[in-house]
DSSP file (Angstrom, degrees, kcal/mol; ACC not computed):
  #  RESIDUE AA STRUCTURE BP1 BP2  ACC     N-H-->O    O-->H-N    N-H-->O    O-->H-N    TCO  KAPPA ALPHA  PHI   PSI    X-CA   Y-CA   Z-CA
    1    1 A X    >         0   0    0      0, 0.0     3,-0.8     0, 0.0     4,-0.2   0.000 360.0 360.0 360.0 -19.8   33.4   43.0   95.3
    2    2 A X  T 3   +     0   0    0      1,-0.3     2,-0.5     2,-0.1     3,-0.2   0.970 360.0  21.3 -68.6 -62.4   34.0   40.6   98.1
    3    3 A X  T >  S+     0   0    0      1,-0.2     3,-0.9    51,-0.2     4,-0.3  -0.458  78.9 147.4-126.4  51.1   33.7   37.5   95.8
    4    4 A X  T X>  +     0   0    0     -3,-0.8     3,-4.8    -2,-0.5     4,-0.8   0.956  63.2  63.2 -77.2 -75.3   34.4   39.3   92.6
    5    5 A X  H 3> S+     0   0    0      1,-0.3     4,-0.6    -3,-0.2    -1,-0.2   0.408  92.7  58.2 -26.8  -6.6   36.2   36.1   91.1
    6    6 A X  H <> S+     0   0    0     -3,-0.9     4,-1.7    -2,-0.8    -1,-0.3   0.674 113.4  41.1-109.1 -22.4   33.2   33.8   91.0
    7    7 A X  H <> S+     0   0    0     -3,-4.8     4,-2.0    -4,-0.3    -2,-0.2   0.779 111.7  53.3 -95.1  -5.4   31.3   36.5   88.7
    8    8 A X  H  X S+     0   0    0     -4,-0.8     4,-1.9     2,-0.2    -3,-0.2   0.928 113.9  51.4 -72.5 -47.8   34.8   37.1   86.6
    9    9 A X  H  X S+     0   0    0     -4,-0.6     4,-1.2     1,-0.2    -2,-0.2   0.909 111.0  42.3 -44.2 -63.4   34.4   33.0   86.3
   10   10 A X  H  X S+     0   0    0     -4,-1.7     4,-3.0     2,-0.2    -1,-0.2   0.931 108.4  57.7 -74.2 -31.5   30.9   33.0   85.1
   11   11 A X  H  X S+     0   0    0     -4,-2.0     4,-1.7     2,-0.2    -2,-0.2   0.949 107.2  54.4 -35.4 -81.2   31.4   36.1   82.5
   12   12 A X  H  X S+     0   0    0     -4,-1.9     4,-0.5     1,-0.2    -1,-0.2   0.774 110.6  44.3  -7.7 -58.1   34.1   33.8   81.1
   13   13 A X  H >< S+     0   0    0     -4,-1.2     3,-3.3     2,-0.2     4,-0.4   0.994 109.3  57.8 -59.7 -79.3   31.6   31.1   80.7
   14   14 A X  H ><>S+     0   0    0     -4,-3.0     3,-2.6     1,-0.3     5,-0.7   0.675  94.3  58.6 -26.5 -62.3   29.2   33.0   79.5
   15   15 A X  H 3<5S+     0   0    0     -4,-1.7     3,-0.5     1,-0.3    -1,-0.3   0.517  88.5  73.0 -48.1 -22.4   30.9   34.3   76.7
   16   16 A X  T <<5S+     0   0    0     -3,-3.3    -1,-0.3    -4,-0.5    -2,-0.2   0.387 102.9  53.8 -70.2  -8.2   31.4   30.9   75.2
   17   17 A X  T < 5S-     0   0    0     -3,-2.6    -1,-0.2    -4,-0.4    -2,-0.2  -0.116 118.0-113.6-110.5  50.3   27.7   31.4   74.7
   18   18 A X  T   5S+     0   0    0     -3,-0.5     2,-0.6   108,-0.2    -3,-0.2   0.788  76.1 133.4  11.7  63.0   27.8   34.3   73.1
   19   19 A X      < -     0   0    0     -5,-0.7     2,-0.8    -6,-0.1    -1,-0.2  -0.853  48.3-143.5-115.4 116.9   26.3   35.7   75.8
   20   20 A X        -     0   0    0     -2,-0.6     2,-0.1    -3,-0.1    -9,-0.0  -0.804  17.2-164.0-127.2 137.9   27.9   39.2   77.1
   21   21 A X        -     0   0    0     -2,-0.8     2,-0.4    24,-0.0    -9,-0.0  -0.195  11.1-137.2 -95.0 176.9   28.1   39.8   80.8
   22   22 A X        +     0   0    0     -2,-0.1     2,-0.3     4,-0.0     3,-0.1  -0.983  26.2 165.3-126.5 114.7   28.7   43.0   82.7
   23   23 A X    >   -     0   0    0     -2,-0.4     3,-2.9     1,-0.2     5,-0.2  -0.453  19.3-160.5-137.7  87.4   30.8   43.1   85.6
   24   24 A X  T 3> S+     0   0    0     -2,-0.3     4,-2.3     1,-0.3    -1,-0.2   0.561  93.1  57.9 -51.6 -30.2   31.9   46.3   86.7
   25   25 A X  T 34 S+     0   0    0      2,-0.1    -1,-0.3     1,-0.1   -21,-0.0   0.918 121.5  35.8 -68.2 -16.1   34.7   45.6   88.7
   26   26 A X  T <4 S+     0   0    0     -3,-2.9    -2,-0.2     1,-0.1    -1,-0.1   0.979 128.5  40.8 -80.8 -63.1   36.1   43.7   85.0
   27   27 A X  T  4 S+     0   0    0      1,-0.2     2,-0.4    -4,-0.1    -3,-0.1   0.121  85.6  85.6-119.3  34.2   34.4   46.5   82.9
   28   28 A X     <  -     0   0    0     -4,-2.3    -1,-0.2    -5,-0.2     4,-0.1  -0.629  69.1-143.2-104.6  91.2   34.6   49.4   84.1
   29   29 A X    >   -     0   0    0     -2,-0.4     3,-2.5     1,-0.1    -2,-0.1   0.157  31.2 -92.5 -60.2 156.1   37.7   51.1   83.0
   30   30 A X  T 3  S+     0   0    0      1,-0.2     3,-0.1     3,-0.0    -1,-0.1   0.033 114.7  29.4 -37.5 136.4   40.0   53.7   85.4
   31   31 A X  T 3  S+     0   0    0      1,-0.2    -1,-0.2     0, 0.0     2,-0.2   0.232  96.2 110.2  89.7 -21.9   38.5   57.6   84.5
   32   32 A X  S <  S-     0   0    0     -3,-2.5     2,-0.6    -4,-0.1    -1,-0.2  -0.483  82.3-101.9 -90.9 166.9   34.7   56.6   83.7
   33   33 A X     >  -     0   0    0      1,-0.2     4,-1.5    -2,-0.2    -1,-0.1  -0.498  28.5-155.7 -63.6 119.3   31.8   57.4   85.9
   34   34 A X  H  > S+     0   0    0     -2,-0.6     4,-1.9     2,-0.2    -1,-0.2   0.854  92.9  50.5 -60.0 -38.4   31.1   54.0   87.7
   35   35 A X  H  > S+     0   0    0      2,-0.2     4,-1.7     3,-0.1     5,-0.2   0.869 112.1  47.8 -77.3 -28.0   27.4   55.0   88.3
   36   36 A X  H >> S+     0   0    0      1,-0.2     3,-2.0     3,-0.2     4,-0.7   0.921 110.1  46.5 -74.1 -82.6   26.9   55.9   84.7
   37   37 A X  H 3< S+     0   0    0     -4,-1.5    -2,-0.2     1,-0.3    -1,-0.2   0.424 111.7  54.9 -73.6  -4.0   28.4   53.0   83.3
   38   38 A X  H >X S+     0   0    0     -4,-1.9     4,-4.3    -2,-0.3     3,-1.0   0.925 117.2  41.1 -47.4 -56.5   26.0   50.4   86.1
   39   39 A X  H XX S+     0   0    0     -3,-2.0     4,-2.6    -4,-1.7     3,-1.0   0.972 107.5  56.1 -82.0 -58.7   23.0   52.2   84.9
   40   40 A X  H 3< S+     0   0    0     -4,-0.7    -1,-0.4     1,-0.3     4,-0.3   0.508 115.8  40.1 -54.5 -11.0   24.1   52.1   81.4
   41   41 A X  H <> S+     0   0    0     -3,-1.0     4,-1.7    -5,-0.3    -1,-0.3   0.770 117.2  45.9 -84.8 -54.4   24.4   48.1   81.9
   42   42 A X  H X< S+     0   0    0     -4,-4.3     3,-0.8    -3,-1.0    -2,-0.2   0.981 116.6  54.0 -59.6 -36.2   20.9   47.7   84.2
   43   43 A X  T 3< S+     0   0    0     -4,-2.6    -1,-0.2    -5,-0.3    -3,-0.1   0.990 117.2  30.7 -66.4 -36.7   19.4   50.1   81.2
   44   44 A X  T 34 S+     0   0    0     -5,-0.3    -1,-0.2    -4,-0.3    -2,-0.2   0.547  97.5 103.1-103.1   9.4   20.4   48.0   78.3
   45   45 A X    <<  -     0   0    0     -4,-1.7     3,-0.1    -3,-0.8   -24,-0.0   0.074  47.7-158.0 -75.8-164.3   20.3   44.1   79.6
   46   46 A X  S    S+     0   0    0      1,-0.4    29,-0.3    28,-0.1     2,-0.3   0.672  78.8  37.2-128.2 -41.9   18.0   41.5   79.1
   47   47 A X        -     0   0    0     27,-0.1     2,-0.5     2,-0.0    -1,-0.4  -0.818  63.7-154.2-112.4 149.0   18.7   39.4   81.7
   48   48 A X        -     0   0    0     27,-1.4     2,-0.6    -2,-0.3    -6,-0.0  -0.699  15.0-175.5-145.7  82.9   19.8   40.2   85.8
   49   49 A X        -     0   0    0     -2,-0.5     2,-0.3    27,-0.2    29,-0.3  -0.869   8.7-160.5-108.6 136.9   21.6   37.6   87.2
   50   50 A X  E     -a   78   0A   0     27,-1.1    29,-1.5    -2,-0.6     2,-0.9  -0.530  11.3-151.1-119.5 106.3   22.3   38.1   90.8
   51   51 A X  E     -a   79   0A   0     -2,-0.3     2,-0.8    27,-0.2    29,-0.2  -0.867  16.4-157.6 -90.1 118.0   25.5   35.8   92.5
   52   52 A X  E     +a   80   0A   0     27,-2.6    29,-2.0    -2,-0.9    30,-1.6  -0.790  35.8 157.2 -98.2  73.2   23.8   35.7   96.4
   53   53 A X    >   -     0   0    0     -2,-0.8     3,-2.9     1,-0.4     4,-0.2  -0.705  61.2 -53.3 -95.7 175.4   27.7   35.0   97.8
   54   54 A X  T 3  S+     0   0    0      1,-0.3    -1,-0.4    -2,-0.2   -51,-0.2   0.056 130.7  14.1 -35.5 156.5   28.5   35.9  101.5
   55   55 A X  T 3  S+     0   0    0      1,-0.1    -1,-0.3    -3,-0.1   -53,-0.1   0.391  78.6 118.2  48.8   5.3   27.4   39.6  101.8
   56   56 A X  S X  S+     0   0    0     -3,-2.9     3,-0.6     1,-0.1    -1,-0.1   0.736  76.7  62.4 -76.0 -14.9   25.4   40.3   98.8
   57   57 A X  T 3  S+     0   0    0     -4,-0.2    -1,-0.1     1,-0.2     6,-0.1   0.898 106.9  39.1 -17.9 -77.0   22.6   41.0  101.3
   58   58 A X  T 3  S+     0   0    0      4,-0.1     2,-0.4     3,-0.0    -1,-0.2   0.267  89.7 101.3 -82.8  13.1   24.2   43.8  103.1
   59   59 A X    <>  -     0   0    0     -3,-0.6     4,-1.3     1,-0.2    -4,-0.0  -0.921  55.9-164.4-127.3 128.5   25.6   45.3  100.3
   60   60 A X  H >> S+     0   0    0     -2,-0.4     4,-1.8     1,-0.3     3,-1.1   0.992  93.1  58.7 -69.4 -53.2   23.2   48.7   98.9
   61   61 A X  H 3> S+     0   0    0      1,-0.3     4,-0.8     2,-0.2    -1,-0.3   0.679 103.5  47.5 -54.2 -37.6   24.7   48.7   96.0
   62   62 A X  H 3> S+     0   0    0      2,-0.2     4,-3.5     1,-0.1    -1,-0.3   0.888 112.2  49.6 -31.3 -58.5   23.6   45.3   95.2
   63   63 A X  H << S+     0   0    0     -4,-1.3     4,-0.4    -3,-1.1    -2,-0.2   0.832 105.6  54.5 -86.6 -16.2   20.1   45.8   96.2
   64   64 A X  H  X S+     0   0    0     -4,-1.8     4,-0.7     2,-0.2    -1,-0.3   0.729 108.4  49.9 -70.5 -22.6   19.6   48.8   94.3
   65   65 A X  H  X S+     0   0    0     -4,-0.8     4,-2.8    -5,-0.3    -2,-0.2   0.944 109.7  50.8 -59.4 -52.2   20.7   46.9   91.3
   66   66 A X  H  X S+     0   0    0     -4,-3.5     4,-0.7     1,-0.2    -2,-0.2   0.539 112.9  46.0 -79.4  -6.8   18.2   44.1   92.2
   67   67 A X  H  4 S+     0   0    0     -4,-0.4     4,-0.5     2,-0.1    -1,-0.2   0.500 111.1  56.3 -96.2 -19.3   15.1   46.9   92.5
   68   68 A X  H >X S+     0   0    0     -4,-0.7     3,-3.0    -5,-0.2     4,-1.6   0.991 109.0  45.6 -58.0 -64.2   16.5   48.3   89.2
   69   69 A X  H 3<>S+     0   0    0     -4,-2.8     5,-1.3     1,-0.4    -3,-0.1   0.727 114.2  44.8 -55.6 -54.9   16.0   44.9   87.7
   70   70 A X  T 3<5S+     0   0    0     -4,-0.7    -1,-0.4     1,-0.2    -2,-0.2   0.383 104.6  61.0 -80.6   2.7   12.7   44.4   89.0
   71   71 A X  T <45S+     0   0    0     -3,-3.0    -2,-0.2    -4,-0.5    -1,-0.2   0.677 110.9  48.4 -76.5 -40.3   11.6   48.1   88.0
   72   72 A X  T  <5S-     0   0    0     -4,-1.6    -2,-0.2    -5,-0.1    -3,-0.1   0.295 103.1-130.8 -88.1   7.9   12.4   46.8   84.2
   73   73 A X  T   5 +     0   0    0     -5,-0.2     2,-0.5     1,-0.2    -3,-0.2   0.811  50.9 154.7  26.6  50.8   10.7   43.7   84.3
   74   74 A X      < -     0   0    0     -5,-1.3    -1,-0.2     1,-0.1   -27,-0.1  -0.873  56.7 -83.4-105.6 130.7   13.7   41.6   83.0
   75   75 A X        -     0   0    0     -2,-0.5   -27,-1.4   -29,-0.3     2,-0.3  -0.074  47.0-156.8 -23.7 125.6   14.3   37.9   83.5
   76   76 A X        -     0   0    0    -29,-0.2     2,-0.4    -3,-0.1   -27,-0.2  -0.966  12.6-173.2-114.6 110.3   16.2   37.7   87.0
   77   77 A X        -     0   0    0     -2,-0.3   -27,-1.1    17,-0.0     2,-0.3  -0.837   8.9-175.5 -60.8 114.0   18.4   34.4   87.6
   78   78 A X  E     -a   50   0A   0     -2,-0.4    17,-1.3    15,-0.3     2,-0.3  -0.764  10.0-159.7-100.1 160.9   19.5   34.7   91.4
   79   79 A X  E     -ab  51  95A   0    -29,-1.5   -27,-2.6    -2,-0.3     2,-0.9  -0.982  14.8-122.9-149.7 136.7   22.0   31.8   92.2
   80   80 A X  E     +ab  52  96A   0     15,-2.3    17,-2.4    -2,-0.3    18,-0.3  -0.686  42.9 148.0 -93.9 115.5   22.6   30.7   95.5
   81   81 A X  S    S-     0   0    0    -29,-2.0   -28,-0.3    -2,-0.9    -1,-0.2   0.806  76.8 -15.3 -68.2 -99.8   26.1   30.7   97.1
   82   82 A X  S    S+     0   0    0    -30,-1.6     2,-0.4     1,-0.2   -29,-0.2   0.781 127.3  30.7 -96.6 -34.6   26.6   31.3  100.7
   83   83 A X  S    S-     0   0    0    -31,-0.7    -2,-0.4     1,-0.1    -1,-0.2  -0.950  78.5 -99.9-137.7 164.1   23.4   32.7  101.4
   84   84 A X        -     0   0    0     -2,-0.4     2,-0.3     1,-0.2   -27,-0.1   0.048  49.7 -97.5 -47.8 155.6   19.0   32.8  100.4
   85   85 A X        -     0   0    0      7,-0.2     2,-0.3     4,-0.1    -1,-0.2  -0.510  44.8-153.0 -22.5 118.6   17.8   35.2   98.5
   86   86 A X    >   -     0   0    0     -2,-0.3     3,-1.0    -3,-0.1     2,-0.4  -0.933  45.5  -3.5-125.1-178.2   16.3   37.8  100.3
   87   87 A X  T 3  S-     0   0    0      1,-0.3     3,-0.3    -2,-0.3     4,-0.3  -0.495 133.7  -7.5  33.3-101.1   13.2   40.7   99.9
   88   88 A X  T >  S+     0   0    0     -2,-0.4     3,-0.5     1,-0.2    -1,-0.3   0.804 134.0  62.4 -96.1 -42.8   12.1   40.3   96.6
   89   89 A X  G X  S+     0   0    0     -3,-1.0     3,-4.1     1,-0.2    -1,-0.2   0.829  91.4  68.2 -44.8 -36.3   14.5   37.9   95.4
   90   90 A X  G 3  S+     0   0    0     -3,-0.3    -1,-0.2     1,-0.3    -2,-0.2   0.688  93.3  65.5 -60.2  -9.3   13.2   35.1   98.2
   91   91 A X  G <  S+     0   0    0     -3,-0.5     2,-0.4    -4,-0.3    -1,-0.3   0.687  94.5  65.3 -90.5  -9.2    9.8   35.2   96.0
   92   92 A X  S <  S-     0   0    0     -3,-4.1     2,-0.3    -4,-0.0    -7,-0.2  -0.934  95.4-111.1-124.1 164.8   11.7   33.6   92.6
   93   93 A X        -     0   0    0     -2,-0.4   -15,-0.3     1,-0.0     2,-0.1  -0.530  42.0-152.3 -71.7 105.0   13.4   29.7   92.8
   94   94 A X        -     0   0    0     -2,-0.3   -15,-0.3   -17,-0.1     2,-0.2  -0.595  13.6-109.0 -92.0-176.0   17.2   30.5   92.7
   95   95 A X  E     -b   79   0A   0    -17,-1.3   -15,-2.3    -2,-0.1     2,-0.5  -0.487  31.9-121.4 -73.4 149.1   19.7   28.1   91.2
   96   96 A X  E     -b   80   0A   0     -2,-0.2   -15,-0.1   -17,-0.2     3,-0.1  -0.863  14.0-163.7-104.9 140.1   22.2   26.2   93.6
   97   97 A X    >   +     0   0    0    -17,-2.4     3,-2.0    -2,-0.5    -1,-0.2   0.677  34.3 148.9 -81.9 -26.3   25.5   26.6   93.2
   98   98 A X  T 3  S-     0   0    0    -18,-0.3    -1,-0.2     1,-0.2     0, 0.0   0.163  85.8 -28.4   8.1-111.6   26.6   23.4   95.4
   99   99 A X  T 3  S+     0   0    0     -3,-0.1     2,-0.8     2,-0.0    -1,-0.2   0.113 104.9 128.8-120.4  27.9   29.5   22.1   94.2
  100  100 A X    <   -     0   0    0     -3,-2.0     5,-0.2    -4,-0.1     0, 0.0  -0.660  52.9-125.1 -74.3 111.7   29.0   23.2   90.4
  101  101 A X    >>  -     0   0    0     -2,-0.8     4,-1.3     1,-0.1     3,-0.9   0.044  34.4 -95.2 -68.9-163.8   31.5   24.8   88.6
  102  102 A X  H 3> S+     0   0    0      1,-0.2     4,-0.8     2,-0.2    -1,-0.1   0.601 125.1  53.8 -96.7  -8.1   31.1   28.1   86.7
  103  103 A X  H 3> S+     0   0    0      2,-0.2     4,-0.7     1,-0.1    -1,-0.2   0.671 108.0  49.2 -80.3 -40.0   30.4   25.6   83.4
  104  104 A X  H <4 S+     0   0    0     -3,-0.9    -2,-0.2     2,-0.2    -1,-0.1   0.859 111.7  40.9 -74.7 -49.5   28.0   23.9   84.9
  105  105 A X  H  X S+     0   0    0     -4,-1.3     4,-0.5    -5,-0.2    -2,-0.2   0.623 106.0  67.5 -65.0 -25.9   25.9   26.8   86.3
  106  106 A X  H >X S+     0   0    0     -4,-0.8     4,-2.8     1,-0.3     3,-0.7   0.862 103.2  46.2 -88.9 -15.8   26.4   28.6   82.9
  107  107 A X  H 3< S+     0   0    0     -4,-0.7     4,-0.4     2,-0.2    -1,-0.3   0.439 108.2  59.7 -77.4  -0.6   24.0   25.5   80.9
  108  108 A X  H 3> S+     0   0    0      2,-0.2     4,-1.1     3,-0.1    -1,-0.2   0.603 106.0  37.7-100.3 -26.5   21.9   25.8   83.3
  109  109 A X  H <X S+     0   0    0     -3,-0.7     4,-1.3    -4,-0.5     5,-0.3   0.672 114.5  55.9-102.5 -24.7   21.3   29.3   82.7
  110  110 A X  H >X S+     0   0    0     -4,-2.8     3,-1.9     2,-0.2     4,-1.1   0.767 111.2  50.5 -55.1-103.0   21.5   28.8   78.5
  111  111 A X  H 3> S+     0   0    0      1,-0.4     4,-2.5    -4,-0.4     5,-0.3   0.330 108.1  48.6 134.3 -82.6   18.8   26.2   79.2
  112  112 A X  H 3X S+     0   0    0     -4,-1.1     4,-2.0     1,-0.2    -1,-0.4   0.800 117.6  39.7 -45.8 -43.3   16.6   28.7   81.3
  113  113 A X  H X< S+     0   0    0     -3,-1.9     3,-0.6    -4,-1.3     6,-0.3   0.951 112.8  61.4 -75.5 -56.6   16.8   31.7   78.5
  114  114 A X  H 3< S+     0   0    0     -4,-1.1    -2,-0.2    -5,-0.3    -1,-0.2   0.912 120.9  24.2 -39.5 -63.1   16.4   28.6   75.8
  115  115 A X  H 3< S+     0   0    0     -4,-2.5     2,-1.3     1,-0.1    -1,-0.2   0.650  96.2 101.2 -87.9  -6.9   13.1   27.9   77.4
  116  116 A X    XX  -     0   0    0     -4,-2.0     3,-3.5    -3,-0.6     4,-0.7  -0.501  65.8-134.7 -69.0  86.7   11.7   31.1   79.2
  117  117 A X  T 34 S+     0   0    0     -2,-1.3     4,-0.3     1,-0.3     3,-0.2   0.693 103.4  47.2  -7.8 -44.6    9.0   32.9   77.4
  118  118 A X  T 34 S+     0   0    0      1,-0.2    -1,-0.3     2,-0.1   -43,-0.2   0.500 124.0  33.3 -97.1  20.5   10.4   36.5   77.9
  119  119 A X  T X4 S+     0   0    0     -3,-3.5     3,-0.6    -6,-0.3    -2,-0.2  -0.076  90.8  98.4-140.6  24.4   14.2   35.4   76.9
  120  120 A X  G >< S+     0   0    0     -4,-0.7     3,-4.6    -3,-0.2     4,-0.4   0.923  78.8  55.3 -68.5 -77.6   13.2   32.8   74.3
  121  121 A X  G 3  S+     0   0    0     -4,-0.3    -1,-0.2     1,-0.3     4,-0.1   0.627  95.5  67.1 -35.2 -14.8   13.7   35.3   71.6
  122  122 A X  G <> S+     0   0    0     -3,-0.6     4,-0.6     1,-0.2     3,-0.4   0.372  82.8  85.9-100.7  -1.9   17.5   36.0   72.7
  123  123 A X  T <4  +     0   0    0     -3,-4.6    -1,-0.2     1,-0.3    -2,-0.2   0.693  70.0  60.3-111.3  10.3   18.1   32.7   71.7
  124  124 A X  T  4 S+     0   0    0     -4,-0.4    -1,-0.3     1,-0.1    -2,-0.1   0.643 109.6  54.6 -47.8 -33.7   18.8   33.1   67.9
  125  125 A X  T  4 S+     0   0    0     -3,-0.4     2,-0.3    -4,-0.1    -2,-0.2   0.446 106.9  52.1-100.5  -9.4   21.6   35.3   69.5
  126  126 A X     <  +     0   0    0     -4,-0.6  -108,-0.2    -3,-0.1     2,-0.2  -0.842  57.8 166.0-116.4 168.6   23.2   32.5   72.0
  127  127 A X        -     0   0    0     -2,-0.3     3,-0.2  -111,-0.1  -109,-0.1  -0.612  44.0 -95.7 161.8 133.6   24.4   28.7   71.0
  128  128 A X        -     0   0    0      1,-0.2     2,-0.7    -2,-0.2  -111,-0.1   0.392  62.5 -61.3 -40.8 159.3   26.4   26.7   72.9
  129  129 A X    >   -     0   0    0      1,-0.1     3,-4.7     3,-0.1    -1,-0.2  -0.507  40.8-112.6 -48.9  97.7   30.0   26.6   72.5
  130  130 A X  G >  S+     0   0    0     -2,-0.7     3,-2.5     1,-0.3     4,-0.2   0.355 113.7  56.1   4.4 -64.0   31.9   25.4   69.2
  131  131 A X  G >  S+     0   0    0      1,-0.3     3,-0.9     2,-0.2    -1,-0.3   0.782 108.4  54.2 -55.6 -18.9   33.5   21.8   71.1
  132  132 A X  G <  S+     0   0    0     -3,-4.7    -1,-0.3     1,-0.2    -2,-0.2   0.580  93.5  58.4-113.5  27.5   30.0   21.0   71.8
  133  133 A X  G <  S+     0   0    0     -3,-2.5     2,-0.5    -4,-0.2    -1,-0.2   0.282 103.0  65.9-111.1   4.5   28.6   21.1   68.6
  134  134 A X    <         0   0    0     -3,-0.9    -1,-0.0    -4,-0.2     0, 0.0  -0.986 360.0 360.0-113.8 127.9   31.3   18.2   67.5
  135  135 A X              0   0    0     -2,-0.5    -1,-0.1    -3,-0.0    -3,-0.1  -0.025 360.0 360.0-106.9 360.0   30.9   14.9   69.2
């Protein structure tokens, strides 16, 4: 929640690739169970990527998401902000965020799904964005 805007940014992105993200503090509306509608995300994604800004570390709720993920065996993208990976995450290559914006990071992750053996198949269901299929 600390750095809530950098995953409302990539959702955004995302969606130009017909790619739809989950972010609870965007979609979970006032009156529903927050814990139902998390699992009801972790249960039904394909992919779990993980924004490692300041404090995603110390935060439980985070790291029970990221032992959900790895319980399901689904493609995990971590991307590195302010800080590493850590426990189980430090074992996979995350992306670096440096000084890319959320546009930049989100081809980067089309790109990974395009080529990954267990998200390969999802990609009949993404394709880039309209502007970039006109030069």
């Amino acid at each position: 929640s600390q750095n809530k805007i950098y995953a409302k940014r990539l959702k955004d992105c995302l969606q130009s690739y017909n790619v739809v993200a989950f972010v609870a503090h965007e979609d979970i509306l006032p009156t529903e169970t927050w814990t139902h509608e998390i699992k009801n995300a972790l249960d039904t994604m394909d992919v779990f990527i993980s924004l490692h800004t300041r404090w995603f570390s110390d935060s439980l709720w985070c790291q029970q998401e990221v032992w959900y993920a790895f319980g399901s065996w689904k493609k995990i993208i971590p991307i590195k902000f302010d800080e590493n990976p850590v426990w189980f995450l430090a074992s996979i290559q995350a992306l670096n965020r440096r000084d890319k914006k959320a546009e930049e990071i989100t081809q980067e992750i089309f790109q990974i799904l395009k080529q990954d053996k267990s998200t390969g198949h999802l990609y009949d269901k993404i394709f880039p964005p309209t502007d970039e299929l006109f030069w």
